[in-house]
C-alpha positions in Angstrom: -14.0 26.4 -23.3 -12.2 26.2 -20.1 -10.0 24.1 -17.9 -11.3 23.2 -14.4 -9.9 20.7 -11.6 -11.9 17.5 -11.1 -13.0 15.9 -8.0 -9.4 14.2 -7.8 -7.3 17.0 -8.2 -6.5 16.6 -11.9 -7.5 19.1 -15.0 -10.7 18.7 -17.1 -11.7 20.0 -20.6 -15.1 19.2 -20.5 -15.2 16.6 -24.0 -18.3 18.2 -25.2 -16.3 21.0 -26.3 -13.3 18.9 -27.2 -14.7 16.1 -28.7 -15.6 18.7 -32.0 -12.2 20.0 -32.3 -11.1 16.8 -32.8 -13.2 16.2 -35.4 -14.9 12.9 -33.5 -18.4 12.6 -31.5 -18.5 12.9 -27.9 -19.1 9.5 -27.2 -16.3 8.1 -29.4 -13.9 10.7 -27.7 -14.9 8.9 -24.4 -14.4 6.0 -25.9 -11.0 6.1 -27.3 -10.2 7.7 -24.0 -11.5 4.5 -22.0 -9.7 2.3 -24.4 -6.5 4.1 -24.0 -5.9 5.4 -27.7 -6.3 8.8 -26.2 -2.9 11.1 -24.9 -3.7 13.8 -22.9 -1.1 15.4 -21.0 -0.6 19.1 -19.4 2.0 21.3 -18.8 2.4 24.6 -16.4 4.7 27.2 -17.2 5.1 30.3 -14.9 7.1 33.3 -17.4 7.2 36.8 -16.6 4.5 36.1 -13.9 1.7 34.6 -16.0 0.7 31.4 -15.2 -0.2 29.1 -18.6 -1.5 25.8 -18.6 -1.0 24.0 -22.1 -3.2 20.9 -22.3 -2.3 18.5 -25.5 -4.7 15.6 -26.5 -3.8 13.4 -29.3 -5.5 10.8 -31.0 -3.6 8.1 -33.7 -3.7 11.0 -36.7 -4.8 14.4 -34.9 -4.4 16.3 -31.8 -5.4 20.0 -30.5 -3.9 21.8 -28.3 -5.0 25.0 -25.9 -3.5 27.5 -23.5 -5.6 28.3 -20.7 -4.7 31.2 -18.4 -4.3 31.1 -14.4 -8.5 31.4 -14.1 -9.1 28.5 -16.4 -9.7 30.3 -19.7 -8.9 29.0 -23.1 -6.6 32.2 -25.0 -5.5 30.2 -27.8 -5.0 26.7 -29.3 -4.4 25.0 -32.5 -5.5 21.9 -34.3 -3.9 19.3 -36.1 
């Protein structure tokens, strides 16, 4: 998996990838998220000169979330 910047600046997980984790089909994924019962939100953090990128989606009773590293790389997440 990795993290890459969309055409408008912002961060994308692509939701094929995602939408397993979360234990839903891609197409409900992408639907939840066009009906706005999807959270996503992202967080940078620079410490001891590493940059991390933590992005955390959460749907109404389970979320993931992964730490991707300064070239986009996923190096660890966790489920709920």
């Amino acid at each position: 998996m990795k993290l890459a910047f969309g055409r408008m600046g912002d961060w994308l997980v692509d939701p094929r990838e995602l939408a397993p984790r979360l234990g839903v089909s891609t197409a409900d994924l992408k639907r939840m998220d066009r009906q706005g019962r999807l959270d996503a939100r992202v967080a940078s953090s620079d410490g001891d000169g590493i940059c991390l990128t933590r992005v955390t989606v959460r749907l109404h009773d389970r979320g993931w979330r992964g730490i991707f590293d300064e070239s986009g790389a996923l190096v660890s997440e966790e489920m709920w």
